[in-house]
C-alpha positions in Angstrom: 100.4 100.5 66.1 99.0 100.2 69.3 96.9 103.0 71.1 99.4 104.3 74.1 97.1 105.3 76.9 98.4 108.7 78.7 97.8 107.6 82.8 99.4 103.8 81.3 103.2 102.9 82.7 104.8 101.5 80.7 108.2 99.5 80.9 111.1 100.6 78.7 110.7 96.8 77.1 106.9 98.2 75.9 108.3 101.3 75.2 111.2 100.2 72.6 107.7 98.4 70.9 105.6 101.5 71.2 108.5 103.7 69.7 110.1 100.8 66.8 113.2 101.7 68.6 116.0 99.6 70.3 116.7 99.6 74.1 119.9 101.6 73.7 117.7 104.2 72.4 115.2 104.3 74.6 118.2 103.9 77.2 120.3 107.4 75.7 116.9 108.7 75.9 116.4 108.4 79.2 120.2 109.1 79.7 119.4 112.4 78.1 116.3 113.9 79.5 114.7 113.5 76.1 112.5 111.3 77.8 111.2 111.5 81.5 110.9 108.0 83.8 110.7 107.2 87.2 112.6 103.9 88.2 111.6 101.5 90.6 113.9 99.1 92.0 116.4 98.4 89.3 113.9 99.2 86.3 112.4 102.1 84.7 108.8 103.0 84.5 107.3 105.6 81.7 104.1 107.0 82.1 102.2 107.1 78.6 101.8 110.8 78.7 105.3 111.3 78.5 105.7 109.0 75.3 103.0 110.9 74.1 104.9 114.1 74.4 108.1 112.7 72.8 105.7 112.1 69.9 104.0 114.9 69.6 104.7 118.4 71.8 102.7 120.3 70.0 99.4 118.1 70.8 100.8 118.0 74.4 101.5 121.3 74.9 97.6 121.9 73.6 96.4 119.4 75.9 98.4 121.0 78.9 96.9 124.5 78.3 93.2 123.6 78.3 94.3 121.4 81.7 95.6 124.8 82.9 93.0 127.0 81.9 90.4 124.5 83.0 92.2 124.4 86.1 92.1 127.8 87.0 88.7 128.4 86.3 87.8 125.5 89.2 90.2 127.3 91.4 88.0 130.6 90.7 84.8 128.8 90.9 85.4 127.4 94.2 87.3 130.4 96.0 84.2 131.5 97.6 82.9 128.7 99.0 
């Protein structure tokens, strides 16, 4: 399987590859919410993060909360300057 890179796009095309699932899957999925896209023109575009999260929430949701808290700790770090 190949790596999926988290800041990649990715078309729906590479998608359906990624996932081993057909376009009218990835199509309901998009349909659905299940599975977040922005489209461009006529066409979809999915950001690797969000395959990623379809795949595995509870690594995402990890990943998200040290973003957070590393956020926040900048914000505090730089509030006096």
């Amino acid at each position: 399987m190949a790596e999926i890179k988290a800041n990649e796009v990715y078309t729906t095309a590479e998608t359906e590859k990624l996932l081993k699932v057909s376009n009218s899957t990835v199509k309901r999925m998009l349909k659905s919410g299940l599975l977040r896209a922005n489209k461009i023109g006529k066409q979809y575009r999915i950001m690797g993060h969000e395959i990623l999260r379809l795949l595995s929430p509870e690594l995402d949701k990890k990943a998200t909360d040290a973003y957070q808290t590393i956020k926040q700790s900048t914000r505090e770090k730089v509030k006096g300057w």
